[in-house]
C-alpha positions, 0 to 999 in steps of 0.5 A, a space after each residue: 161545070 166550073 173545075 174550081 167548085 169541083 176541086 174545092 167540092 173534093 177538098 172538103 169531102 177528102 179533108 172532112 173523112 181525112 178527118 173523121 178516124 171512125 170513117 177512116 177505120 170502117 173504109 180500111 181496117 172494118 173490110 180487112 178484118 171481116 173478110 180475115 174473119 170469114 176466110 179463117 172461118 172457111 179455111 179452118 172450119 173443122 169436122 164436128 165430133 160424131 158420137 154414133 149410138 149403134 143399134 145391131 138387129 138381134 137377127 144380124 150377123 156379129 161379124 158384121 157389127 164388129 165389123 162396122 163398130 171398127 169401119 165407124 170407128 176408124 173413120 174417127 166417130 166415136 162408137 157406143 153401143 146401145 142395147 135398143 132404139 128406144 134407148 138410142 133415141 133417148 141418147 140422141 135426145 139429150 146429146 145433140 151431138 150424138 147421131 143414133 144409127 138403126 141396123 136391119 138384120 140384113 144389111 144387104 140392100 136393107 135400110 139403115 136407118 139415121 137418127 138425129 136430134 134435130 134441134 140444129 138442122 144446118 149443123 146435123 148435115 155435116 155429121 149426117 155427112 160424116 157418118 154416111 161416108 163411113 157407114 155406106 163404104 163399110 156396110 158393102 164391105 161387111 155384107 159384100 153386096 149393094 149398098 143398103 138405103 140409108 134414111 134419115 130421122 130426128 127426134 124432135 120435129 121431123 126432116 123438112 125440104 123447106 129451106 127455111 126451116 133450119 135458118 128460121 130460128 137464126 135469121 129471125 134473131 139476127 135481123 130483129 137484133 139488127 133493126 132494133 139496135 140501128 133504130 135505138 142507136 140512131 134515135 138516141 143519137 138524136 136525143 142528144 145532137 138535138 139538145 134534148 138530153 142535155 136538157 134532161 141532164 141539166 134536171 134532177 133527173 138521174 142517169 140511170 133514170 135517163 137510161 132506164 126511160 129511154 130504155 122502156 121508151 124504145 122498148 115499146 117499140 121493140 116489142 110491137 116490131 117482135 110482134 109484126 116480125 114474128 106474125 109475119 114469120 110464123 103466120 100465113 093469110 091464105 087469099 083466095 084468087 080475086 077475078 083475074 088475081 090468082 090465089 096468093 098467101 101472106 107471110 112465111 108459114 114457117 113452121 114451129 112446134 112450141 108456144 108462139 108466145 115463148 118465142 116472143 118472149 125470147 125476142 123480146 128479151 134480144 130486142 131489149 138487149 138490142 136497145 141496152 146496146 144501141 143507148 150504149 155505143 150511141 154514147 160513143 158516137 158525134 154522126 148517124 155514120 158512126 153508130 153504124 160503123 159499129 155494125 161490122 164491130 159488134 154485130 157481123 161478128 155476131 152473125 159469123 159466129 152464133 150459128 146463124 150462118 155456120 155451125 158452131 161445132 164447125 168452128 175453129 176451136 179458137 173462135 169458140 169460145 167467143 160465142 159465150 160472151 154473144 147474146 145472139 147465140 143464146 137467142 138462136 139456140 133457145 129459138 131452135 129449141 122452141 122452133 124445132 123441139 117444142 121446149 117449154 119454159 121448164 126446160 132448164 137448157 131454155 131458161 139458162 138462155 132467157 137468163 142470160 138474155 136478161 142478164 146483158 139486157 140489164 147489163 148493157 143498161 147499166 153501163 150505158 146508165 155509166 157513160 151518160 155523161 157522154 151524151 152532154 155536149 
């Protein structure tokens, strides 16, 4: 190994990402400010704001509501009394805050009975949480006995130990939203370095023309890759045992109560999102490298604070407010809602999600349609 070709090796790597600021800011300031954001998000993150929906038995003791009523209340849940379980789950159904809790006449080694929404299964835990460390330690003061059992049930779908059940809706978004934006991004990196579109803008042909083609073009491709996704995600090929070969399944199973198709269509609207936003910070970028510098920027944010991997009710209050201008949140929650409650495209908390999904699709491509002239060099 000749020491001079190694020194003049190293010279030109440092020289080269010395110059490169993109590089320089991903290797330096990207690590900083993601890991600042995780740690904030843990340290800081608040307990979500419990309303309990509080359904007494004709048959128990009044001393023993009050008394829990000022046990639950005290423990800073919020208390509103409901004169039945059919009206307490109709409060949980329409308030996915709210957690409706069922008393039997004798609390003494009796079941009380939990009720959530369960539209957002990895948030309900903590107000699960909440609520039993309260309603355990008052029930036995109230009753001077055992603690009761405690059960747990949602109004939409029904507990389940998958694991995947409550991240389903979320990492389905998430990575189909990461992969369609790193395949529209580097590929409209390409058109461009390999002389293509500026060919295409040597012609008559509009920039918004350009844009919107190129949009359609890879939206093709996004929509077959929503498909392959999401037939490997919900369906299951049960294969039976083949000689030596014992009996295996393909794909995930997970479970969903609404319409399969409502749940592409959903996708769909993020991956063209997904392909708006990678024609869009492509025009920004000179290397394959920077389209994916634009990873820890736009998209770790987005997978830190639209509830794939925390709760947004246990976000400091601060970050909150961010998650409205995050079209992956609005993916998750309307996935959730088909996943989990079974919604239909009449449901209004649904169709405000697709709009909006629409409306940054649309967005997106106009701004890139703004910034083509980037794309000429």
């Amino acid at each position: 190994m000749n020491p001079r070709r190694l020194r003049a090796i190293v010279r030109r790597v440092v020289a080269e990402i010395r110059r490169d600021r993109p590089s320089l800011a991903l290797l330096f300031i990207a690590p900083v400010v993601v890991t600042g954001l995780l740690t904030f998000i843990l340290r800081e993150a608040e307990t979500p704001a419990v309303t309990a929906v509080l359904v007494t038995s004709p048959d128990a003791p009044a001393p023993i509501a009050a008394a829990l009523h000022i046990s639950l209340t005290s423990g800073g849940i919020t208390v509103v009394d409901a004169p039945d379980e059919v009206s307490a789950r109709a409060d949980v159904r329409v308030n996915s805050g709210w957690v409706a809790i069922l008393l039997p006449p004798n609390l003494a080694g009796g079941t009380i009975t939990i009720v959530t929404n369960g539209l957002n299964p990895q948030a309900e835990g903590a107000q699960i949480g909440a609520v039993q460390k309260v309603l355990v330690s008052a029930a036995v003061a109230a009753a001077g006995a055992r603690a009761p059992t405690i059960t747990h049930e949602t109004v939409y779908g029904a507990p389940s130990t998958d694991p995947m059940v409550p991240f389903a809706p979320a990492i389905v978004a998430f990575f189909l939203y990461f992969f369609v934006y790193l395949l529209t991004g580097i590929s409209f990196l390409r058109e461009r370095t390999g002389g293509t579109l500026e060919r295409l803008m040597a012609t008559p042909v509009t920039r918004s023309e350009v844009v919107t083609g190129y949009a359609i073009g890879f939206g093709l491709f996004a929509t077959v890759q929503v498909a392959v996704v999401l037939t490997w995600a919900l369906g299951t090929l049960h294969v039976p045992a083949l000689g030596p070969l014992p009996a295996f399944a393909i794909g995930l199973g997970i479970p969903v109560v609404g319409s399969p198709v409502i749940a592409f269509l959903v996708v769909v609207l993020l991956g063209l999102g997904a392909v708006s936003l990678g024609i869009f910070l492509s025009t920004f970028a000179r290397t394959e490298l920077q389209v994916i510098q634009f990873i820890p920027v736009v998209l770790v944010p987005q997978f830190l604070l639209s509830g794939v991997l925390f709760p947004v009710d246990t976000l400091p209050s601060m970050l909150r407010p961010l998650v409205a201008v995050m079209p992956l949140g609005y993916a998750v929650d309307a996935l959730r809602q088909v996943f989990i409650g079974g919604a239909d495209l009449a449901a209004g908390a649904l169709q405000a999600d697709i709009y909006v999904l629409a409306l940054v699709a649309v967005l997106f491509a106009w701004i890139a349609s703004l910034t083509i002239r980037r794309e000429v060099v």
